[in-house]
C-alpha positions, 0 to 999 in steps of 0.5 A: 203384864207391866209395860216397858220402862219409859225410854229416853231418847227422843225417837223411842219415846215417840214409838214407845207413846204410840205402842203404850201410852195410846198415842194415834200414830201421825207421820207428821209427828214420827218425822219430827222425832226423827230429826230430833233423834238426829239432833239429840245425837250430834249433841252428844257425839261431839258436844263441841261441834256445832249443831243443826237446831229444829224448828217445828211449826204447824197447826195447834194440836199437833204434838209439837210441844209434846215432842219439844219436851221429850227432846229436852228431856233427854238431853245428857247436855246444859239445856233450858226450856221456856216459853218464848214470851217468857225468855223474851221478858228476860232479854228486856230485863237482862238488856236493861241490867246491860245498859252502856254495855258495849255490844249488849247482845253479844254479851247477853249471848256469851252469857247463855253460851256460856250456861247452856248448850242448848235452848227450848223456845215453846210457841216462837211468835212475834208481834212486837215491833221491839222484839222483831227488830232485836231478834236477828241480832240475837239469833246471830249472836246465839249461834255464833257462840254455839247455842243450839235451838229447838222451837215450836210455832204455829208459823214456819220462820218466812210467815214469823211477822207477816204484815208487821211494820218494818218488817224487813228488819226481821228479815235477817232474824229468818234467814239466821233460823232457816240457815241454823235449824232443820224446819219441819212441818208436823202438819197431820190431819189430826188435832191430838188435844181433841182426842177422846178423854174424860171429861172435866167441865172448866167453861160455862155458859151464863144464862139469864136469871141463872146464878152463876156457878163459880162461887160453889166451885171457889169454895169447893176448890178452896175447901178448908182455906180462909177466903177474902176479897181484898185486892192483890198487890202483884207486881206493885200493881194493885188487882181488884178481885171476887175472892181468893184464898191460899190457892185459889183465885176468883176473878171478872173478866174486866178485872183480869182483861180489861186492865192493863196487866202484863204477861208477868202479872199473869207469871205471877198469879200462876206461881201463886194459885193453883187454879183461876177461876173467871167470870163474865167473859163476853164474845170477844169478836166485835165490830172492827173499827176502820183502818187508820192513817198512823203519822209521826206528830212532826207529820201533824195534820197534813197527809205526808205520803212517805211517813204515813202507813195503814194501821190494821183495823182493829176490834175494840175488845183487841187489848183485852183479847190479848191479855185474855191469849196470854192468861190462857197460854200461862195457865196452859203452859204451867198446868194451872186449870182455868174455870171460865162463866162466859156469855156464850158457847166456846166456840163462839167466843172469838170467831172473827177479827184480827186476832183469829189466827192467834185465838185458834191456839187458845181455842185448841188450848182451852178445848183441851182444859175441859178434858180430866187429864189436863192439870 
């Protein structure tokens, strides 16, 4: 007997995935999607009216990404989905295009409004002083035009930017989500991305005197495809590399990493191959360097007690951790599976330092990448 058509709305999709589809039943996760029920119908009652948006924060696997997607999914109303880094990306370009334009949020807003109703933000974090200090002028101008948002974060909206410097101009950015979104934990026990599934080897452990096993799997991957190893130009940026062919590319981690690329090299190397493949990933955690004194250079030597501020201590693998974070949020977001040879077990990789908040997500996502179903 086949099963039930797939429903669409937001609620009876949870059910229907729990009932059909294998899903372990989370109360977490059900009274999530009863608030994106509720949101899903104001909607649609009256699309003119304003609506109360939903934040969804909690540890890394819960769902909430899932949930997220099968509430934007259904939507009979103007909507776009994004990953927060990207939209972001976008508010610089879009700003930049606007310079000597009056009031250039406001505009920016009016402009979003005037496309869409609602807006789908995936993994909302901030760590750039830049963004922070833009974002409550945004969040305002978005919702005085209308714009409804549904977000996903490992953080609820009082921790966003905890410990940032000059945070306190982030403050009104989180009282505009509390005041527009219905903040709800899915905080359940279980991480679903680590539920039993077939398993399909993407991460290696080099061993000594070993080769490695990339090069078999590249010329697997990329069967029937002409290989070189001719260097990139992504970005106008030039990009040293092991191999590639038409959908495959092969990488070190010092090549990918260790360089300063950006989140839109990493856009556009996913818009290009179809899967990655990355050699000698060391164990990221490291020696923390000691806290700094950090002093604006009119400030020069001497110690001025009202400039100065304490810089966190920070690894010295810190920059390439980062680049490492946003390569496999890329990968994950848009289902480009990613092959990693790397020094030690996975679970060793990043076990310490400042960045370990951040790296659980990454160390959730990953785990999951070596299970059939992703990609």
């Amino acid at each position: 007997m086949s099963a039930p058509e797939l429903p669409r709305l937001p609620l009876q999709r949870y059910q229907y995935a729990v009932a059909h589809q294998g899903f372990a039943a989370d109360d977490a996760q059900l009274r999530a999607a009863q608030v994106l029920q509720v949101c899903h119908d104001a909607l649609h009652a009256t699309p003119e009216q304003p609506a109360l948006g939903v934040y969804l924060w909690g540890p890394v696997g819960r769902g909430k990404t899932w949930l997220m997607d099968s509430f934007h999914e259904s939507l009979q109303v103007p909507a776009r989905r994004q990953h927060f880094h990207h939209f972001m990306q976008w508010v610089h370009r879009r700003l930049f295009a606007l310079s000597g334009t009056a009031e250039p949020l406001t505009v920016l807003a009016r402009e979003l409004a005037s496309e869409i109703r609602v807006l789908c933000f995936d993994e909302l974090f901030v760590s750039d002083i830049g963004d922070a200090m833009l974002l409550g002028r945004l969040f305002r101008s978005l919702f005085d035009e209308g714009v409804v948002l549904v977000a996903t974060s490992n953080q609820p909206p009082d921790q966003l930017y905890a410990g940032g410097h000059n945070r306190e101009r982030f403050l009104p950015a989180i009282a505009a989500l509390q005041q527009h979104m219905h903040v709800v934990a899915v905080d359940g026990s279980q991480d679903h991305r680590q539920h039993p599934g077939q398993a399909c080897q993407r991460y290696w452990v080099r061993e000594p005197g070993r080769s490695s096993a990339l090069p078999a799997l590249f010329d697997s991957l990329s069967t029937g495809e002409t290989a070189c190893n001719d260097a990139l130009i992504i970005n106008h940026r030039l990009i040293g590399v092991q191999r590639h062919s038409a959908s495959v590319l092969h990488c070190s981690f010092a090549q990918l990493c260790v360089q300063p690329l950006s989140a839109e090299d990493f856009i556009a190397l996913c818009d290009r191959f179809k899967a990655i493949l990355l050699d000698d990933v060391p164990a990221l955690s490291a020696q923390q360097r000691p806290a700094r004194i950090a002093r604006g250079t009119e400030d020069a030597a001497e110690r001025v007690v009202a400039g100065d501020r304490q810089l966190p201590a920070l690894s010295i693998h810190d920059n390439a951790v980062r680049r490492f974070i946003a390569l496999v949020d890329e990968c994950y977001d848009r289902r480009v599976p990613l092959y990693l040879e790397a020094d030690v077990p996975l679970e060793a990789l990043y076990t310490e330092g400042y960045l370990s908040f951040a790296f659980r997500r990454t160390l959730s996502r990953l785990q999951e990448m070596q299970l059939q179903r992703f990609g």
